[in-house]
VMD Tcl script that builds the backbone (N, CA, C; Angstrom):
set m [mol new atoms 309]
animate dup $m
set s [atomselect $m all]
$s set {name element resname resid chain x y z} {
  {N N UNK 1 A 135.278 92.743 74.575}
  {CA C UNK 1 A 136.693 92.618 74.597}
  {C C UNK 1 A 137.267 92.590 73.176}
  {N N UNK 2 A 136.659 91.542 72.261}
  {CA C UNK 2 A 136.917 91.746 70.797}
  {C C UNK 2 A 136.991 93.334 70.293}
  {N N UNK 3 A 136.313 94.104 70.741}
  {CA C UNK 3 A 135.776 95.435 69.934}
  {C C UNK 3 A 136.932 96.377 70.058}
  {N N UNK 4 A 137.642 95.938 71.756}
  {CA C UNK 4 A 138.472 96.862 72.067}
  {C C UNK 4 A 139.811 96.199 71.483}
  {N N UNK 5 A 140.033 95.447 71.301}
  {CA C UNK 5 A 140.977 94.848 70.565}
  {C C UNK 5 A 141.298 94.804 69.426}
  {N N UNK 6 A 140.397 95.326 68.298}
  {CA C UNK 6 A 140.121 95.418 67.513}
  {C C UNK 6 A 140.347 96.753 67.291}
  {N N UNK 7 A 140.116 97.673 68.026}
  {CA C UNK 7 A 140.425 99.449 68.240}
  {C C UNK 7 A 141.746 99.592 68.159}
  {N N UNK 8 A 141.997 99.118 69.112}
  {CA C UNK 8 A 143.595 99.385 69.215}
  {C C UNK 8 A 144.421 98.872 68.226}
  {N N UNK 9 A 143.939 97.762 67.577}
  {CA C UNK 9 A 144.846 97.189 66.440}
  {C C UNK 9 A 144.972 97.949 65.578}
  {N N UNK 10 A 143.916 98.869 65.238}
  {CA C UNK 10 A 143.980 100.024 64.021}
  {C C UNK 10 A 144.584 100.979 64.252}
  {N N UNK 11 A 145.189 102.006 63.238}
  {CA C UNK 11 A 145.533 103.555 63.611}
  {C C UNK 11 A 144.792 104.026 63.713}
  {N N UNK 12 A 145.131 105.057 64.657}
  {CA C UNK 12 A 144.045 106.127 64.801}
  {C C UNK 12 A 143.298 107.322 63.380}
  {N N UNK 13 A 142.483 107.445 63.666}
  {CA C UNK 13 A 141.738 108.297 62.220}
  {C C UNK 13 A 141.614 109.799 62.667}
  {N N UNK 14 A 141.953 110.431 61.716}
  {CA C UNK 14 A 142.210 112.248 62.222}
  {C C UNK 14 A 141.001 112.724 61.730}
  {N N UNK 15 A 140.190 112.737 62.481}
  {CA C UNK 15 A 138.662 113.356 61.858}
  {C C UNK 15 A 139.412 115.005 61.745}
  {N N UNK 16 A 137.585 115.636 60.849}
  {CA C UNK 16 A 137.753 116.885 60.644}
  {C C UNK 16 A 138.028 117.801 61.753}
  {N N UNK 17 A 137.578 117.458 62.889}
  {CA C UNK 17 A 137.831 118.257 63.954}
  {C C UNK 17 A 138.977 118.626 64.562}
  {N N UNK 18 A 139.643 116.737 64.761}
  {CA C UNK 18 A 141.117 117.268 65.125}
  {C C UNK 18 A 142.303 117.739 63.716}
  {N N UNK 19 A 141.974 117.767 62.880}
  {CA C UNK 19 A 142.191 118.670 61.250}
  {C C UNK 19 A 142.209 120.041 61.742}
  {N N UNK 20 A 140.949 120.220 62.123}
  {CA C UNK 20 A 140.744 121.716 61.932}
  {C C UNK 20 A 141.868 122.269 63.461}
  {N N UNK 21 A 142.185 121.779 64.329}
  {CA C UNK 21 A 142.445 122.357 65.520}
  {C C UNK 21 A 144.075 122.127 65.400}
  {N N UNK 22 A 144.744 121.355 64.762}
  {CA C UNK 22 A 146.197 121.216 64.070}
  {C C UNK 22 A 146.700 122.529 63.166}
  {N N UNK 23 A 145.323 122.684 62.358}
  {CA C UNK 23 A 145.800 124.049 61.607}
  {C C UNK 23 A 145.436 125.224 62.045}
  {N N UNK 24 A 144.470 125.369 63.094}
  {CA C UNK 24 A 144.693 126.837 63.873}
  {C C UNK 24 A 145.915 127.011 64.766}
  {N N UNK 25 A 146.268 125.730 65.737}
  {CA C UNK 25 A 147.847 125.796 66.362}
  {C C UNK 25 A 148.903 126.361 65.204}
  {N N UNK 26 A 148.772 125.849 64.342}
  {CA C UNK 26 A 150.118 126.168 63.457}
  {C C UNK 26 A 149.755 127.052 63.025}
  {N N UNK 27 A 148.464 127.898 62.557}
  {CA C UNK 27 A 148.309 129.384 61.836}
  {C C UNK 27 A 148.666 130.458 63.415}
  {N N UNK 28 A 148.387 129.852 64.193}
  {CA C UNK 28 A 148.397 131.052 65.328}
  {C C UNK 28 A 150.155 130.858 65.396}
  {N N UNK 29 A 150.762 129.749 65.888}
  {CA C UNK 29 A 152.448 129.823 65.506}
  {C C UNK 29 A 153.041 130.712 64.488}
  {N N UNK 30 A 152.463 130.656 63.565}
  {CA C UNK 30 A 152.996 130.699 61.951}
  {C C UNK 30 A 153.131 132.564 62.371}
  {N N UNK 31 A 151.857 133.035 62.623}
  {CA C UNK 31 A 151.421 134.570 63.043}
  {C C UNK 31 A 152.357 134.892 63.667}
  {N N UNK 32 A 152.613 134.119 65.763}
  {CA C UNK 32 A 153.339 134.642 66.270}
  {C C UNK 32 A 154.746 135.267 65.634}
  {N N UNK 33 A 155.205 133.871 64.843}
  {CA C UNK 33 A 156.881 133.645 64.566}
  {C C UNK 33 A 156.987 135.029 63.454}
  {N N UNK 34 A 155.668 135.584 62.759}
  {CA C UNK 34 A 156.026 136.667 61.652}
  {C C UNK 34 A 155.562 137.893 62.708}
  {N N UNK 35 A 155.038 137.833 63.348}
  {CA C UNK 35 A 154.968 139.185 64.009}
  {C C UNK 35 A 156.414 139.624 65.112}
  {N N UNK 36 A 156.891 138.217 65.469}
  {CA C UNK 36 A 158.128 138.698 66.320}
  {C C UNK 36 A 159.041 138.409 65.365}
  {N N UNK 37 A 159.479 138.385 64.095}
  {CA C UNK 37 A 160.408 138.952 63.102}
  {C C UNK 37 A 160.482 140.426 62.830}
  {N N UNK 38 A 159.149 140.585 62.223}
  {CA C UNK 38 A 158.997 142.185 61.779}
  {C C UNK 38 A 159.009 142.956 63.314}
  {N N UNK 39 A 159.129 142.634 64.608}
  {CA C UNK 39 A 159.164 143.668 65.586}
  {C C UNK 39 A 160.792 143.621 65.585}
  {N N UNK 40 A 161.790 142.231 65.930}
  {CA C UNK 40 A 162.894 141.972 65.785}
  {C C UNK 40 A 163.566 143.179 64.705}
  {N N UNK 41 A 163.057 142.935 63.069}
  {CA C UNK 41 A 164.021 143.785 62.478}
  {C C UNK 41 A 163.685 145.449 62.704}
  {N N UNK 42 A 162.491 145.197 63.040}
  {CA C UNK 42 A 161.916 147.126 63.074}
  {C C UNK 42 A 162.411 147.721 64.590}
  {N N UNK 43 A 162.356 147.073 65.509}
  {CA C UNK 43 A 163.247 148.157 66.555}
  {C C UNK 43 A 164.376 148.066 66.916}
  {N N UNK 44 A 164.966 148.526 67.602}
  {CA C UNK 44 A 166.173 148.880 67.721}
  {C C UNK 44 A 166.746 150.261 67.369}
  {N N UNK 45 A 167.797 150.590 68.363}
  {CA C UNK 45 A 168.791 152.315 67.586}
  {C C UNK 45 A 169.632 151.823 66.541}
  {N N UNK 46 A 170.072 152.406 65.541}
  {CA C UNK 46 A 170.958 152.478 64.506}
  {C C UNK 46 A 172.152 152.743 65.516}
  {N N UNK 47 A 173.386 152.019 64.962}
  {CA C UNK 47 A 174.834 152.330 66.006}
  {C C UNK 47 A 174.962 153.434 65.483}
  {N N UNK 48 A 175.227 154.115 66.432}
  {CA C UNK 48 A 176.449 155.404 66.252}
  {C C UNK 48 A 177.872 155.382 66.172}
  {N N UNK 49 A 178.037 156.364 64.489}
  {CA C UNK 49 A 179.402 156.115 64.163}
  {C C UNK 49 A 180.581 156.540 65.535}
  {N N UNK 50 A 180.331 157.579 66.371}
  {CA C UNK 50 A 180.740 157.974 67.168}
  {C C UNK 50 A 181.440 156.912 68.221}
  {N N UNK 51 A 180.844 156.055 68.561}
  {CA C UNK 51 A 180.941 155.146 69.643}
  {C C UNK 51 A 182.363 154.073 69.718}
  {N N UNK 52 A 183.074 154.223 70.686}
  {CA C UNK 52 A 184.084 153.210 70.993}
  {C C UNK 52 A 183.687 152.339 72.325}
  {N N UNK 53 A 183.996 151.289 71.831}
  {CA C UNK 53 A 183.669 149.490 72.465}
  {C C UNK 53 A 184.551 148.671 72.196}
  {N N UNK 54 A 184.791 148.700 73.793}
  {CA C UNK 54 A 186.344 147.335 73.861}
  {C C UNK 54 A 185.663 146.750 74.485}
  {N N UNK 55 A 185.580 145.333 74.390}
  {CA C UNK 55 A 185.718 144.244 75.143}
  {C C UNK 55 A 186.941 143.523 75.700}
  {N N UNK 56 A 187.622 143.164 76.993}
  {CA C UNK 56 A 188.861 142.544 77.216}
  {C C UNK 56 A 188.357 141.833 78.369}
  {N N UNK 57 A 189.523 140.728 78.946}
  {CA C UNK 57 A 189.770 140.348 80.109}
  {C C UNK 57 A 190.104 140.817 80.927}
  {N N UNK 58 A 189.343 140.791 82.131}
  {CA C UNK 58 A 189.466 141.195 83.362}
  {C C UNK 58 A 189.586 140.289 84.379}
  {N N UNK 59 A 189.682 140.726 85.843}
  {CA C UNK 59 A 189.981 139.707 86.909}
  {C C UNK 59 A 188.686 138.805 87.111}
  {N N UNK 60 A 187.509 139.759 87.034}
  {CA C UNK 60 A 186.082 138.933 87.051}
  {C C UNK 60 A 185.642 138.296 85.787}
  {N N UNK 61 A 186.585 138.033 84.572}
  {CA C UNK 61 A 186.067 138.150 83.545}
  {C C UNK 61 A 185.884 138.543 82.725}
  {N N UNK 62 A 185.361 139.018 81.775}
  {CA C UNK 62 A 185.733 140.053 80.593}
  {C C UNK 62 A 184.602 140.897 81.129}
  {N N UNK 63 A 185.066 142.565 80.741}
  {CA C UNK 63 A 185.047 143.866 80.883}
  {C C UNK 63 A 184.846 144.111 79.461}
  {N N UNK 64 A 183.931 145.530 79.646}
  {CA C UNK 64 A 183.925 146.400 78.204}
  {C C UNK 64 A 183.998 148.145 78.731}
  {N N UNK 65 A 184.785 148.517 78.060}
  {CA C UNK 65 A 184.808 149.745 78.074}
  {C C UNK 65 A 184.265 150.376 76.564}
  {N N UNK 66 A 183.698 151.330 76.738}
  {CA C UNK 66 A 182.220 151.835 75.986}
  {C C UNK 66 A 181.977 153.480 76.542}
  {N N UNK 67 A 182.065 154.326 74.908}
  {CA C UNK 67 A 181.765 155.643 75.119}
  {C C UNK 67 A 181.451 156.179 74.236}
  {N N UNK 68 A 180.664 157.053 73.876}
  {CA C UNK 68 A 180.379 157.950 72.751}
  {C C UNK 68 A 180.922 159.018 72.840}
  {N N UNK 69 A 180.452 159.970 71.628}
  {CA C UNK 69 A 180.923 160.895 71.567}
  {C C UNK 69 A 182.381 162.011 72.282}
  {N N UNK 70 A 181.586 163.195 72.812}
  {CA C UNK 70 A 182.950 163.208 74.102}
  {C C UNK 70 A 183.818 162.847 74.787}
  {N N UNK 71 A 182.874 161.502 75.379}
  {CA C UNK 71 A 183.338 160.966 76.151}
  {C C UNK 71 A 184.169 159.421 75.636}
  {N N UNK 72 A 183.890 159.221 74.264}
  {CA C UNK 72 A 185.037 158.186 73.360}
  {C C UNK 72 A 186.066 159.261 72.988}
  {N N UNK 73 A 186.102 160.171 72.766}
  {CA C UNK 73 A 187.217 161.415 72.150}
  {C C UNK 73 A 187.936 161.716 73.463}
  {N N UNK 74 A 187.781 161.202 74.668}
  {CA C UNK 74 A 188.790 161.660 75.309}
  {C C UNK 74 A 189.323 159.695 76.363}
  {N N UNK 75 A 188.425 158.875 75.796}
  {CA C UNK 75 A 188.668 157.744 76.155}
  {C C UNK 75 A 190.758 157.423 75.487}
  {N N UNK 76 A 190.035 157.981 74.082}
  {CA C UNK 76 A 190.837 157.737 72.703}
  {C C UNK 76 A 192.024 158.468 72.960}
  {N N UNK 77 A 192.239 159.700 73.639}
  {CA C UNK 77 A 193.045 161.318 73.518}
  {C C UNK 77 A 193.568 160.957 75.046}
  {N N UNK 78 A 193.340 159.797 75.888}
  {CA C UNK 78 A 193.957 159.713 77.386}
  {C C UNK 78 A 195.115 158.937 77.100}
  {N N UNK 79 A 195.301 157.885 76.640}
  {CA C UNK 79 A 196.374 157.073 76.710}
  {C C UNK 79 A 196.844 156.381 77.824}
  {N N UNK 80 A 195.242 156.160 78.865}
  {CA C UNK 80 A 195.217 155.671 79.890}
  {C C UNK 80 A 195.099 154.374 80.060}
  {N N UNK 81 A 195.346 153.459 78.835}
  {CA C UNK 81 A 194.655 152.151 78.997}
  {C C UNK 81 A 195.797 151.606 77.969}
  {N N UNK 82 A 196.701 151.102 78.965}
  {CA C UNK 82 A 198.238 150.336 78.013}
  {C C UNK 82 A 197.931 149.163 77.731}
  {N N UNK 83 A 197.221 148.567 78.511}
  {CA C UNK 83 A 196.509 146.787 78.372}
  {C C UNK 83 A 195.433 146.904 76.351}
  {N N UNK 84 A 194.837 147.709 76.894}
  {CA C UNK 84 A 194.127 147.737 75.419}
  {C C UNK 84 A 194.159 148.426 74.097}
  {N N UNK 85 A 195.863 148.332 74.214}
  {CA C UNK 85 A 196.259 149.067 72.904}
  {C C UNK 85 A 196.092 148.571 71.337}
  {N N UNK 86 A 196.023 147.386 71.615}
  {CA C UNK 86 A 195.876 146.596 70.568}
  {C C UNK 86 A 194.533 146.686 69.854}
  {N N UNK 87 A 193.300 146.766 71.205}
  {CA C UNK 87 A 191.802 146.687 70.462}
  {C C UNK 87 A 191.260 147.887 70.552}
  {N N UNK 88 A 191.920 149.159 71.213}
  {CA C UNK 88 A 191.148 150.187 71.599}
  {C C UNK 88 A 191.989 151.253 69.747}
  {N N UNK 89 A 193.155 150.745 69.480}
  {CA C UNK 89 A 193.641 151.964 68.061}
  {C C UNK 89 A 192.666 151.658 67.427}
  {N N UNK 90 A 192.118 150.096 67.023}
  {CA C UNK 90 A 191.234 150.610 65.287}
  {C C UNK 90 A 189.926 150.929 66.041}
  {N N UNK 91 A 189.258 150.769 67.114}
  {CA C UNK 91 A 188.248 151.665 67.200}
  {C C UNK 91 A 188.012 152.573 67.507}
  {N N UNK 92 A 189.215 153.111 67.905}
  {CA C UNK 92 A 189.387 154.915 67.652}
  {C C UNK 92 A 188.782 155.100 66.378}
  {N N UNK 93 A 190.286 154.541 65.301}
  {CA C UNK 93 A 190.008 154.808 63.931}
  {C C UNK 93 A 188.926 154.665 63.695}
  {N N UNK 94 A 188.380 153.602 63.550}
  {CA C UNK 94 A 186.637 153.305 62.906}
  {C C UNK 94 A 185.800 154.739 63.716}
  {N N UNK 95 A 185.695 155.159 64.769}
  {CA C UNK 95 A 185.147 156.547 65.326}
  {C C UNK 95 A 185.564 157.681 64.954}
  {N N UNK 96 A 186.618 157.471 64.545}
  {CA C UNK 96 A 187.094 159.187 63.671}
  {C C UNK 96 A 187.452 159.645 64.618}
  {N N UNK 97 A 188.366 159.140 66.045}
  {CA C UNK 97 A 188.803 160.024 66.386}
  {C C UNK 97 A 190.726 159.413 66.794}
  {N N UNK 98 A 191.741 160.363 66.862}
  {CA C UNK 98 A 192.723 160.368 67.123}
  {C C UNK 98 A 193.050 159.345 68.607}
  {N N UNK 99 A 194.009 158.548 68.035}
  {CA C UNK 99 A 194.454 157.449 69.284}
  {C C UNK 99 A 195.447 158.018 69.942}
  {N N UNK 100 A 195.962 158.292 70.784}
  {CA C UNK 100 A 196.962 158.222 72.112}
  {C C UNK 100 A 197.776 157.295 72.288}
  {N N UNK 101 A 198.905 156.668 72.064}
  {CA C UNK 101 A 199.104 155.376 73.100}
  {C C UNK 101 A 199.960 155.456 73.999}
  {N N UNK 102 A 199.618 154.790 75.202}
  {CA C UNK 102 A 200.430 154.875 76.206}
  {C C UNK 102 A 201.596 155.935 76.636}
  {N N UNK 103 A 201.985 156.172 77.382}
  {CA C UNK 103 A 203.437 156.700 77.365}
  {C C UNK 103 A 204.259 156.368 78.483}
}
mol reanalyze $m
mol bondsrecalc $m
mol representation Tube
mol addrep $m
């Protein structure tokens, strides 16, 4: 009973073993966290200058309307969307293509 009483009164001692098994957890962490950085910054598409993206409020919530090419050049050239005149002109502009508004 003394012996165990005596155990517990002390801190615990980190032998080499549980040493060694602290620093493989954290080298295998350390690995994961740099291998899912360099995948993070390396994939992905580059945006296209082309592309128009509104985000607004809608009845369910917010809505995005989203188009490239062609199909942003005639998003832009309709003048179908009087609610999003405000956010849909500069991303015409920023796309290079001609705004419409309303009529």
């Amino acid at each position: 009973m003394q012996e165990q009483s005596r155990r517990l009164s002390e801190p615990l001692r980190w032998g080499r073993r549980e040493k060694t098994a602290v620093a493989v957890v954290i080298g295998c962490l350390v690995l994961a966290l740099v291998g899912l950085g360099a995948y993070a910054l390396t994939s992905g598409s580059p945006a296209r200058a082309d592309c128009v993206s509104v985000t607004f409020a809608s009845t369910l919530g917010g809505a995005e309307l989203h188009g490239c090419g062609a199909q942003a050049r005639r998003i832009c050239a309709s003048g179908r969307f009087p609610h999003l005149g405000e956010q849909l002109r500069p991303a015409c502009e920023r796309a290079g293509f001609p705004y419409r508004p309303p009529s």
